[in-house]
PAVO-83749 format. One record per atom (N, C-alpha, C): x, y, z; residue in three letters. Coordinates in nm, 4 decimals. Atoms other than C-alpha are relative to their C-alpha. Example, Ala and Ser with C-alpha at 12.3 -4.5 7.8 and 13.67 -1.06 7.14 Angstrom:
BEGIN
u=0.0890&v=-0.1190&w=0.0000&residu=ALA
u=1.2300&v=-0.4500&w=0.7800&residu=ALA
u=0.0900&v=0.1200&w=0.0000&residu=ALA
u=-0.0820&v=-0.1190&w=-0.0060&residu=SER
u=1.3670&v=-0.1060&w=0.7140&residu=SER
u=-0.0770&v=0.1090&w=0.0730&residu=SER
//
This chain:
BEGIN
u=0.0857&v=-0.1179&w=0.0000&residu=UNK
u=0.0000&v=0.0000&w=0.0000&residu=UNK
u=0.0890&v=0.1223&w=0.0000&residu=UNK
u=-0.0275&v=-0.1489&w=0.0220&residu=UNK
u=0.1766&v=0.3362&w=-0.1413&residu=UNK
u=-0.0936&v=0.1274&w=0.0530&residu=UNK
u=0.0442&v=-0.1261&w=-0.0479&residu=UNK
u=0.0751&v=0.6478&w=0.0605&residu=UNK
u=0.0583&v=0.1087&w=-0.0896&residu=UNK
u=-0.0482&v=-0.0730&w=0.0094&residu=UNK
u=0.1119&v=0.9306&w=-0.0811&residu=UNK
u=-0.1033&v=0.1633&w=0.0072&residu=UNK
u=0.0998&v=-0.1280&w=-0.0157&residu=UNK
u=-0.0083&v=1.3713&w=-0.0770&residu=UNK
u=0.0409&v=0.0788&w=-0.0924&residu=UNK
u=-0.0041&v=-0.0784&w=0.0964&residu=UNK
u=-0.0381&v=1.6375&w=-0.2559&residu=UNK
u=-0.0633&v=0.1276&w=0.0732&residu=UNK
u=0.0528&v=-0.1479&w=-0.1039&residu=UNK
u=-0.0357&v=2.0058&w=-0.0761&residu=UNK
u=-0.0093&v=0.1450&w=-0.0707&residu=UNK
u=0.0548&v=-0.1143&w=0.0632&residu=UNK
u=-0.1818&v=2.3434&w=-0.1814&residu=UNK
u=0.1007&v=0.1134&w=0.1030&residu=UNK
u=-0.0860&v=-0.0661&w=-0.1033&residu=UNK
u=0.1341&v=2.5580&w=0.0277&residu=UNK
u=0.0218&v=0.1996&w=-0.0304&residu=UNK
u=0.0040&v=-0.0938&w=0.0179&residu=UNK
u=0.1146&v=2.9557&w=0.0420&residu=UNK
u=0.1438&v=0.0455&w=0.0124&residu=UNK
u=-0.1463&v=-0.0475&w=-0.0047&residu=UNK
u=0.4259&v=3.1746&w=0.0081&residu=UNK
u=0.1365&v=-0.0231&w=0.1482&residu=UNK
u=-0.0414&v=0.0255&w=-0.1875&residu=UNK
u=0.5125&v=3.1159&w=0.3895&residu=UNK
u=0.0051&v=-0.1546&w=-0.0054&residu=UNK
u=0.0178&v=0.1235&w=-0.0956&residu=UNK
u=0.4577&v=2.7441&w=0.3795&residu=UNK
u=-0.1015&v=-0.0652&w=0.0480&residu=UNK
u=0.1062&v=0.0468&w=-0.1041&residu=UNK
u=0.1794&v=2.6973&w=0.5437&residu=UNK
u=-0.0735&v=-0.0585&w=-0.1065&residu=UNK
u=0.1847&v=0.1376&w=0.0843&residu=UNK
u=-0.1019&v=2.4103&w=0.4255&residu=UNK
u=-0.0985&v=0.1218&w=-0.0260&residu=UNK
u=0.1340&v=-0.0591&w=0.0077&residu=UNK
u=-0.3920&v=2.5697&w=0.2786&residu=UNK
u=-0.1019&v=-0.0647&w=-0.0556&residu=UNK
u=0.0710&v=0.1363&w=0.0405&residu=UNK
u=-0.5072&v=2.2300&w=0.1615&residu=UNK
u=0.0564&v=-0.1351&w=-0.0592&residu=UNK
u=-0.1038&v=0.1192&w=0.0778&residu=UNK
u=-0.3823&v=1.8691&w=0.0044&residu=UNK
u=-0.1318&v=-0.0850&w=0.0065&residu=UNK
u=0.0210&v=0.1402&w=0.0139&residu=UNK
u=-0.4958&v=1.5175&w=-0.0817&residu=UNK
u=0.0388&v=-0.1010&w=0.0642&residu=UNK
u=-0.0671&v=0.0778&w=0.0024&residu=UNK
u=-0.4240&v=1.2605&w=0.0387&residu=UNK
u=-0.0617&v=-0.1644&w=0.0257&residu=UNK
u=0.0020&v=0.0996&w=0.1052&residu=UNK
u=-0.4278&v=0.9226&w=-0.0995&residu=UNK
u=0.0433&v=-0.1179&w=0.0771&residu=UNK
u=-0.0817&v=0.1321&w=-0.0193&residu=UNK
u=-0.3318&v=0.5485&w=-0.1061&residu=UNK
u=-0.0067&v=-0.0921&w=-0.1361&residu=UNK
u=0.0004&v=0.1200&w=0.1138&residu=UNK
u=-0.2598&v=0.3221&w=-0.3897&residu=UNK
u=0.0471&v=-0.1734&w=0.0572&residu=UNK
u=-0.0075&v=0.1365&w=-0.0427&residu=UNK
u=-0.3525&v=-0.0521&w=-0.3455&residu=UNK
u=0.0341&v=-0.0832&w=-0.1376&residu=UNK
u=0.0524&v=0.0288&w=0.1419&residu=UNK
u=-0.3159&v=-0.2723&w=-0.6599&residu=UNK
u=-0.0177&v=0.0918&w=-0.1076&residu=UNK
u=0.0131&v=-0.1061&w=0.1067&residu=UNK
u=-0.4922&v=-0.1251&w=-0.9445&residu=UNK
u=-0.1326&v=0.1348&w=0.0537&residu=UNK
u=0.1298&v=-0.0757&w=-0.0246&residu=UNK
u=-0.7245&v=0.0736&w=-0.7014&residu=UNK
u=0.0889&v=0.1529&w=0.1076&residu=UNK
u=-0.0197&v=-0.1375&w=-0.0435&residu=UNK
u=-0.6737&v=0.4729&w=-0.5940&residu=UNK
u=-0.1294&v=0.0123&w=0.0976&residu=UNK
u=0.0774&v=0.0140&w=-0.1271&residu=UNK
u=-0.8071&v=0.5176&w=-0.2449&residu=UNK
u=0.0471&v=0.1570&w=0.0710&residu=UNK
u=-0.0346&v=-0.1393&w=-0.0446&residu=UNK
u=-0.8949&v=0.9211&w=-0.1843&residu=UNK
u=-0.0326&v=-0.0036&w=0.1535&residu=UNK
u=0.0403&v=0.0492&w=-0.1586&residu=UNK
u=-0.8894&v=0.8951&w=0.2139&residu=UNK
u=0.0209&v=0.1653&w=0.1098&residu=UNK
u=0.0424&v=-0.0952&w=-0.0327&residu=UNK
u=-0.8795&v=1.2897&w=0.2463&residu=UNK
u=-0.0132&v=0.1197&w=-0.0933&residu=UNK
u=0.0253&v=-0.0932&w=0.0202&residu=UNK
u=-0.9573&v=1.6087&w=0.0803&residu=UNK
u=0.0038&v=0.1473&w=0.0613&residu=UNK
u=0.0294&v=-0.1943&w=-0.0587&residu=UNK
u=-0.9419&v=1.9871&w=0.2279&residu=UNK
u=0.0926&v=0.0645&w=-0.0458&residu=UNK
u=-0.0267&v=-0.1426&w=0.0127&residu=UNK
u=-0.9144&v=2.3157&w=0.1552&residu=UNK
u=-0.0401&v=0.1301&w=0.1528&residu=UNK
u=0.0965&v=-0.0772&w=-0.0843&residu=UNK
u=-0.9019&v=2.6042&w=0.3806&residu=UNK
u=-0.0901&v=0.1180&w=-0.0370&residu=UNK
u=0.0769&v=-0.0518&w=0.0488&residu=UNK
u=-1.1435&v=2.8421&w=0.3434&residu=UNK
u=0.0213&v=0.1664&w=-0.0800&residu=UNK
u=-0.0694&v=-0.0923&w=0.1272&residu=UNK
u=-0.9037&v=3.1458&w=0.1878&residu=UNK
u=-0.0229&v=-0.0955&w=-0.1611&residu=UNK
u=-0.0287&v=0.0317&w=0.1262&residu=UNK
u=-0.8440&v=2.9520&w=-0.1302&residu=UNK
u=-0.1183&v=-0.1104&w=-0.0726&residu=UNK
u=0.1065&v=0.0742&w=0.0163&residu=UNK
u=-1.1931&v=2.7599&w=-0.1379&residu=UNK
u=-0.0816&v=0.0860&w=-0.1940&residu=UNK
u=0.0572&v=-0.0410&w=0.0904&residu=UNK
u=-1.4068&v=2.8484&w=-0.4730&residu=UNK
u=0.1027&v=0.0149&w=-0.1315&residu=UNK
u=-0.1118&v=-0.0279&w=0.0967&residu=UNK
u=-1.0521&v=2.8665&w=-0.6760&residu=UNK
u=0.0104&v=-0.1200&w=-0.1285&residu=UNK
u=-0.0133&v=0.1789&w=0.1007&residu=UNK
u=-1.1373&v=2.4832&w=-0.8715&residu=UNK
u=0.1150&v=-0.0830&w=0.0699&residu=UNK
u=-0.0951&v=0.0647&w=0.0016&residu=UNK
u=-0.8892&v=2.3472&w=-0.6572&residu=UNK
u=0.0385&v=-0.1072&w=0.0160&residu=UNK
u=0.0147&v=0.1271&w=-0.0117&residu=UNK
u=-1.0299&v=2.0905&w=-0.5844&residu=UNK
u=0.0152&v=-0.1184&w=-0.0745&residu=UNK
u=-0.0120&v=0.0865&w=0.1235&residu=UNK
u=-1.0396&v=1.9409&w=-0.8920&residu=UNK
u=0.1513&v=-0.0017&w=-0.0368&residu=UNK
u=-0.1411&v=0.0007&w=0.0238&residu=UNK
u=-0.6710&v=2.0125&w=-0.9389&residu=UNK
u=0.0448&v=-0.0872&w=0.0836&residu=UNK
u=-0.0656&v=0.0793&w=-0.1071&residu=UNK
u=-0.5500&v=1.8264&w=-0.6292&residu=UNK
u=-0.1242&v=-0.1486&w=-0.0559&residu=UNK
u=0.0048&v=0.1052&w=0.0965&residu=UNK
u=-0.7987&v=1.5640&w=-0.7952&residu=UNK
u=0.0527&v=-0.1095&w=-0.0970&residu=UNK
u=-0.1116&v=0.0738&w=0.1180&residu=UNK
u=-0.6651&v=1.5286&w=-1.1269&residu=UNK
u=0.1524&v=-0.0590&w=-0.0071&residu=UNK
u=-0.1345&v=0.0022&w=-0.0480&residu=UNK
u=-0.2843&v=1.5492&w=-0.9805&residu=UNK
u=-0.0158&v=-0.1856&w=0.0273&residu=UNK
u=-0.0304&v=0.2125&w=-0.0385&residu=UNK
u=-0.3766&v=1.1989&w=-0.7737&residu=UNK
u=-0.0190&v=-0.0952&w=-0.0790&residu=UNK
u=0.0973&v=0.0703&w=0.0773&residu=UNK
u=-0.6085&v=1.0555&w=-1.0450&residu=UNK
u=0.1403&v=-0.0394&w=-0.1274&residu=UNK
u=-0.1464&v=0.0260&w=0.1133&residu=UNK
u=-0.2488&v=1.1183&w=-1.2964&residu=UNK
u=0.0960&v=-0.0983&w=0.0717&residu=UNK
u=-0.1514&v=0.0289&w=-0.0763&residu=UNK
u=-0.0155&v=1.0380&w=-1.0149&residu=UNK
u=-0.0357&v=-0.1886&w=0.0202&residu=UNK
u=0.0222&v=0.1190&w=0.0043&residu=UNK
u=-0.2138&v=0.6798&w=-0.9941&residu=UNK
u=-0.0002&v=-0.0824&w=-0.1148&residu=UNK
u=0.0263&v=0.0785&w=0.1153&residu=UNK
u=-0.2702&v=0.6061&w=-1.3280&residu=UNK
u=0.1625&v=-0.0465&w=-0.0416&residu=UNK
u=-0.1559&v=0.0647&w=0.0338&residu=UNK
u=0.1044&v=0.5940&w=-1.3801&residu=UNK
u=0.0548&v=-0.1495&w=0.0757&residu=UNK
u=-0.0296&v=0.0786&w=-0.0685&residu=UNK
u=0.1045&v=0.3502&w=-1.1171&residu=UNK
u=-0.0746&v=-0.1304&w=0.0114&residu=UNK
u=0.1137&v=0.1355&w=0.0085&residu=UNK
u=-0.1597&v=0.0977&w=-1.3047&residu=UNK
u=-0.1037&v=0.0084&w=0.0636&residu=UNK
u=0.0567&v=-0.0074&w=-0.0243&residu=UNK
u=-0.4512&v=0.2247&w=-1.1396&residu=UNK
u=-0.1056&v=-0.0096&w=-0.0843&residu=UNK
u=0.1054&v=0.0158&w=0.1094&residu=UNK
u=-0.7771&v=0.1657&w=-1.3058&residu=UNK
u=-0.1052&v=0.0443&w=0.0680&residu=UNK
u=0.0732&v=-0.0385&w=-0.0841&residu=UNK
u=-0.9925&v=0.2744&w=-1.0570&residu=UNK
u=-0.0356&v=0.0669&w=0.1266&residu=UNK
u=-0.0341&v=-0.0680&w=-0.0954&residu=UNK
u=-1.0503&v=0.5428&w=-0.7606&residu=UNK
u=-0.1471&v=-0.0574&w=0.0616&residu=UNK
u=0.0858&v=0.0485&w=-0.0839&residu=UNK
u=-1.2621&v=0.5023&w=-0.4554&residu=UNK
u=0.0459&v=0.1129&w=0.0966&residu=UNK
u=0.0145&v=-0.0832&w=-0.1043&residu=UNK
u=-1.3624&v=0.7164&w=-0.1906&residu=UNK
u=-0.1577&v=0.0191&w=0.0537&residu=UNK
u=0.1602&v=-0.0089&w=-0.1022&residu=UNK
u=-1.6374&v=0.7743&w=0.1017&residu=UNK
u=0.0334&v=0.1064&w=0.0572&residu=UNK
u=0.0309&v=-0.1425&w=-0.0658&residu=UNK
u=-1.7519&v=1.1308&w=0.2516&residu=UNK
u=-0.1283&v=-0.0056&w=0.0486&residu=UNK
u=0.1066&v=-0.0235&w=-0.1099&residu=UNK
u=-1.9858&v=1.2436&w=0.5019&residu=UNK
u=-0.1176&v=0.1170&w=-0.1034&residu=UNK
u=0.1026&v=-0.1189&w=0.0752&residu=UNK
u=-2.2876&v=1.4873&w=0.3863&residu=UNK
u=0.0373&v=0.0871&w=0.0451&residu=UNK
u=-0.0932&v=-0.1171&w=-0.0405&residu=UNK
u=-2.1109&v=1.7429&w=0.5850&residu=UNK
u=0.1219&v=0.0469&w=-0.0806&residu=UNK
u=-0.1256&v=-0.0459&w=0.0953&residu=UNK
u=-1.8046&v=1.7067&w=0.3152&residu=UNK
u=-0.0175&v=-0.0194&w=-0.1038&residu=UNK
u=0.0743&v=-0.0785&w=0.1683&residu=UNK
u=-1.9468&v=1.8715&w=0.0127&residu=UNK
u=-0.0048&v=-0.1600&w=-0.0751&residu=UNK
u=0.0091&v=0.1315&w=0.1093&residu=UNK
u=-2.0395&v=1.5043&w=-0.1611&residu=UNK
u=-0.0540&v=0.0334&w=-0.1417&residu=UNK
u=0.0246&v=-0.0237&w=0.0907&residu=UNK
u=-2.1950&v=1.7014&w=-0.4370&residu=UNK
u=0.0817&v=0.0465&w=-0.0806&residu=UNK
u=-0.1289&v=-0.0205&w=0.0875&residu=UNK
u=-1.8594&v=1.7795&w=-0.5404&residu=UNK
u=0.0196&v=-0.0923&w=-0.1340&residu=UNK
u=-0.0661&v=0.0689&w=0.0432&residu=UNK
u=-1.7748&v=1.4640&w=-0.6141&residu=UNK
u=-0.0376&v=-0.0539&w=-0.1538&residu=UNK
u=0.0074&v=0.0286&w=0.0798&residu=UNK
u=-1.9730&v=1.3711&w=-0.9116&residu=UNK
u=0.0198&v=0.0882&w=-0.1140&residu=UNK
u=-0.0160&v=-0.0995&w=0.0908&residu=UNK
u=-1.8941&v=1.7087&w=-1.0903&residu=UNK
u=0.1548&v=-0.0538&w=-0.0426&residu=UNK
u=-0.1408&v=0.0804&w=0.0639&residu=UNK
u=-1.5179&v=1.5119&w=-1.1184&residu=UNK
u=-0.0201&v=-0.1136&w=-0.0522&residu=UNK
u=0.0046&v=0.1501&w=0.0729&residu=UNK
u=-1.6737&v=1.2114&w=-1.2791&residu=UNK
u=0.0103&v=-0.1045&w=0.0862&residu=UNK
u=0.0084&v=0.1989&w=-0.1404&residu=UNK
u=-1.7182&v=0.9661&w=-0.9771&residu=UNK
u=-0.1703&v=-0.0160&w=0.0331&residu=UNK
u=0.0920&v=0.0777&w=0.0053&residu=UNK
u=-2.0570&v=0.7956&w=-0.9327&residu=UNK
u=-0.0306&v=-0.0514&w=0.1416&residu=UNK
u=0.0290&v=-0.0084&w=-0.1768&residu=UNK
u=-2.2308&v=0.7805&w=-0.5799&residu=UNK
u=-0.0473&v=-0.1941&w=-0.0296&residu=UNK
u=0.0709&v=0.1443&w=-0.0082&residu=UNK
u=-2.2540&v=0.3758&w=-0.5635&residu=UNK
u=-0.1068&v=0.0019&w=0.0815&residu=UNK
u=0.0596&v=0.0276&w=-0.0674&residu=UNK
u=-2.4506&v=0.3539&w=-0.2645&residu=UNK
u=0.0423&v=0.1440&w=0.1475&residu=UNK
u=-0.0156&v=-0.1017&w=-0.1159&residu=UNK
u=-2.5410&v=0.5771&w=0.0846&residu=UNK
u=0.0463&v=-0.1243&w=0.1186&residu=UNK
u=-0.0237&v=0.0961&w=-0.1453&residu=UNK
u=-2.3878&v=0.4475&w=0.4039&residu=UNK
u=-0.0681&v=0.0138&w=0.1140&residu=UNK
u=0.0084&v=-0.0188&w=-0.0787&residu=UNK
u=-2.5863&v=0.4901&w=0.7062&residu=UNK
u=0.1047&v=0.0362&w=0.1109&residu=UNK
u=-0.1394&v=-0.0095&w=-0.0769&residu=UNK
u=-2.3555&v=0.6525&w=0.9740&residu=UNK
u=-0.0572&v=0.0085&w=0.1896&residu=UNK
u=0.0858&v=-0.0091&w=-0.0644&residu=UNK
u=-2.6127&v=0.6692&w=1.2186&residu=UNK
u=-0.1435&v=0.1052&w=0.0190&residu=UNK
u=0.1304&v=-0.0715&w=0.0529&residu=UNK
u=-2.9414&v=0.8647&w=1.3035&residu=UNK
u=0.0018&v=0.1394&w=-0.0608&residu=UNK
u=0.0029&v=-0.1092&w=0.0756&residu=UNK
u=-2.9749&v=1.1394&w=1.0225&residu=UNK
u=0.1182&v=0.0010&w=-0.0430&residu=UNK
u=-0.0927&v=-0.0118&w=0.0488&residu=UNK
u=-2.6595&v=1.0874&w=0.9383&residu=UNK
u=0.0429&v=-0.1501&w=-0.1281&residu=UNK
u=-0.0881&v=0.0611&w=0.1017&residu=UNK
u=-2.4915&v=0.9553&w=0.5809&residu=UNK
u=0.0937&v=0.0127&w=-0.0462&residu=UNK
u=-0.1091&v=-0.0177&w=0.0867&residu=UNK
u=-2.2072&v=0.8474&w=0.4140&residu=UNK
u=0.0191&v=0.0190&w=-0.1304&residu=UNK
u=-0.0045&v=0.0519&w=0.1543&residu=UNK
u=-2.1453&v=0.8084&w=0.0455&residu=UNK
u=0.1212&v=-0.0497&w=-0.0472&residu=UNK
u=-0.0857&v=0.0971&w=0.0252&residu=UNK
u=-1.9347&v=0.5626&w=-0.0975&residu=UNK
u=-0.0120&v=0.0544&w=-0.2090&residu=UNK
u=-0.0694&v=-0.0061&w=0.1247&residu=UNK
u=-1.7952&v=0.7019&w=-0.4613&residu=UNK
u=0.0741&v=-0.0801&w=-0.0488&residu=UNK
u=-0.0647&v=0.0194&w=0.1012&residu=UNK
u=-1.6339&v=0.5720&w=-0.7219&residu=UNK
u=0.0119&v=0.0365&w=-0.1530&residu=UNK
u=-0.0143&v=-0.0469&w=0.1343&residu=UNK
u=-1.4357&v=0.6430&w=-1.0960&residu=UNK
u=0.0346&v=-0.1320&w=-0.0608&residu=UNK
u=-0.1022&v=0.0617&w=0.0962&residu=UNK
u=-1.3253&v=0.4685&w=-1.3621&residu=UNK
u=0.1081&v=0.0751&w=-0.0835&residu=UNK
u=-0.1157&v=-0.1194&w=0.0874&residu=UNK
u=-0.9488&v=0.6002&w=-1.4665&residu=UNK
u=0.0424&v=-0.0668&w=-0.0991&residu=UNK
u=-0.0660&v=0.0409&w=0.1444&residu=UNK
u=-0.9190&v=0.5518&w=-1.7905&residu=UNK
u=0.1343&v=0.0466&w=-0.0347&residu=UNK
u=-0.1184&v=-0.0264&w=0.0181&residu=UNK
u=-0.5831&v=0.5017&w=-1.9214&residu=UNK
u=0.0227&v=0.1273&w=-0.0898&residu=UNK
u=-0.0314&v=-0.1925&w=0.0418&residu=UNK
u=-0.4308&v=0.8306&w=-2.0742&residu=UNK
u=0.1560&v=-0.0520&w=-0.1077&residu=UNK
u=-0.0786&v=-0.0264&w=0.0378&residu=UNK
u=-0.1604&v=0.8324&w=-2.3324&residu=UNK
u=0.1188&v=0.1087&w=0.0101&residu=UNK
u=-0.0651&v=-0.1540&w=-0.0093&residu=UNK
u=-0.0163&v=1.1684&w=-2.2788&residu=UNK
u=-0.0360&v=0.0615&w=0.1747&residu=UNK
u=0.0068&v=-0.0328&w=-0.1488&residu=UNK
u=0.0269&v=1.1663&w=-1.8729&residu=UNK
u=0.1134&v=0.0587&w=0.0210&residu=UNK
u=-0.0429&v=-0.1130&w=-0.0372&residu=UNK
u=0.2173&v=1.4162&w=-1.7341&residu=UNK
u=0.0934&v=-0.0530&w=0.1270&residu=UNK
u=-0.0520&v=0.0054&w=-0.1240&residu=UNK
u=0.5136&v=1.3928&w=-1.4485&residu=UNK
u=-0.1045&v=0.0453&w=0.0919&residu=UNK
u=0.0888&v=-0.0821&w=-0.1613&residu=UNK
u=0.3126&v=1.4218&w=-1.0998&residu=UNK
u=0.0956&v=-0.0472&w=0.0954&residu=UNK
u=-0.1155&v=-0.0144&w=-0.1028&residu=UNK
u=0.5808&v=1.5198&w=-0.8626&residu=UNK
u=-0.1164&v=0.0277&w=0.1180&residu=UNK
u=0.0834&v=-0.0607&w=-0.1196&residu=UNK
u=0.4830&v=1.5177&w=-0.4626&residu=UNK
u=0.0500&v=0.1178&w=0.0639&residu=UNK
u=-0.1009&v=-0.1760&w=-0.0758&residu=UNK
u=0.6589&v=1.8699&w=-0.4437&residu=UNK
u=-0.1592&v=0.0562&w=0.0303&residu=UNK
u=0.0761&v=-0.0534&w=-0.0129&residu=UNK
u=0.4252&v=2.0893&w=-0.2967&residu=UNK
u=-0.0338&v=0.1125&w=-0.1172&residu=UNK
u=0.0895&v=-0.1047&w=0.1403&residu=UNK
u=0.1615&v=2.3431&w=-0.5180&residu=UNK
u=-0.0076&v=0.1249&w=0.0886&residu=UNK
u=0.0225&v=-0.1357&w=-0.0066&residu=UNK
u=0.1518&v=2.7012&w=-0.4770&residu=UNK
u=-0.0752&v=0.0694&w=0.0036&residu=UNK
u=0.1170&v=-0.1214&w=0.0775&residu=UNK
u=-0.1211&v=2.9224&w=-0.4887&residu=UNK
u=0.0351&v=0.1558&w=0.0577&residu=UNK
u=-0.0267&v=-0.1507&w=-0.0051&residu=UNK
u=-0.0375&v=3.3028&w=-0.5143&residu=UNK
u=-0.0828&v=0.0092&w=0.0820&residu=UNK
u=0.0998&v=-0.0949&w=-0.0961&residu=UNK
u=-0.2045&v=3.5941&w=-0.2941&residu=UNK
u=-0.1249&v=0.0006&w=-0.0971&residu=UNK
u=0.1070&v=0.0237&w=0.1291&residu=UNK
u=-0.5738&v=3.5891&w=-0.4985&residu=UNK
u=0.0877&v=-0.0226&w=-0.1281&residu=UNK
u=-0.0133&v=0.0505&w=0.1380&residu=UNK
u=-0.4872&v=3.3959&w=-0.7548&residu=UNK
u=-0.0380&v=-0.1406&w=-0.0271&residu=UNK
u=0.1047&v=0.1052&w=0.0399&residu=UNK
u=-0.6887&v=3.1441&w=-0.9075&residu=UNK
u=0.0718&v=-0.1457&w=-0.0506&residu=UNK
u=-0.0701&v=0.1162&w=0.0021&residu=UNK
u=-0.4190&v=2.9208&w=-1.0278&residu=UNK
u=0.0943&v=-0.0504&w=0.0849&residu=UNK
u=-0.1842&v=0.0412&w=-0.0845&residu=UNK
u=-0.1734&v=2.6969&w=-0.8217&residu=UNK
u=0.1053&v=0.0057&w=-0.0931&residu=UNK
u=-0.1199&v=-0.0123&w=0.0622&residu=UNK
u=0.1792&v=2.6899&w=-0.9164&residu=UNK
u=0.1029&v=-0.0831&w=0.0863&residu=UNK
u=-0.1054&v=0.1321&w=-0.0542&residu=UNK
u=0.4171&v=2.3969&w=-0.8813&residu=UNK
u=0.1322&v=0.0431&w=0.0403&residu=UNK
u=-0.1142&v=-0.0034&w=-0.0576&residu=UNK
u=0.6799&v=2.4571&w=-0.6144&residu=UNK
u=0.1297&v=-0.0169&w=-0.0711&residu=UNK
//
């Protein structure tokens, strides 16, 4: 089981969000997500996404997986192409959701280094350390 992250780091250093991951086999296992709430609304989510979704496929992945609470935006998730299999009960009033993708292989994949990502003072794009 390969661990690995992927961090959103401001001029100082400091976290202002990451990924982070596990590769089993041919399966990509997203086991966190956040942003903090400066750099929220920027798409970055989807960037720290795509990053793992590349950084696995190199590594024979064929498939991602991940579960979130209704408290952690789950309506995200199908705007990146993942597919709510089933709800989890987590107890009363409370659900999980159990996602999944299919990563199709890619010809033209890209180095995904685990250097940390950048994001300027307002600025909408990160920028690779």
């Amino acid at each position: 089981y390969e661990t690995f992250g992927i961090f959103i780091k401001n001029k100082q250093g400091d976290n202002l969000g990451g990924i982070c991951c596990g590769v089993e086999g041919e399966e990509l296992h997203i086991d966190m997500l956040w942003l903090s709430k400066e750099v929220r609304g920027q798409h970055l989510s989807k960037t720290l996404v795509d990053l793992a979704e590349t950084h696995a496929r190199k590594r024979g992945c064929a498939e991602a997986f991940l579960e979130t609470e209704e408290r952690h935006a789950p309506w995200l998730y199908p705007k990146l192409g993942y597919t709510n299999e089933f709800p989890l009960p987590m107890g009363p009033g409370m659900l999980a959701y159990y996602f999944k993708k299919r990563l199709e292989p890619s010809s033209a994949i890209s180095d995904v280094e685990q250097a940390p990502v950048q994001v300027a003072a307002n600025s909408a794009s990160p920028k690779a350390a």
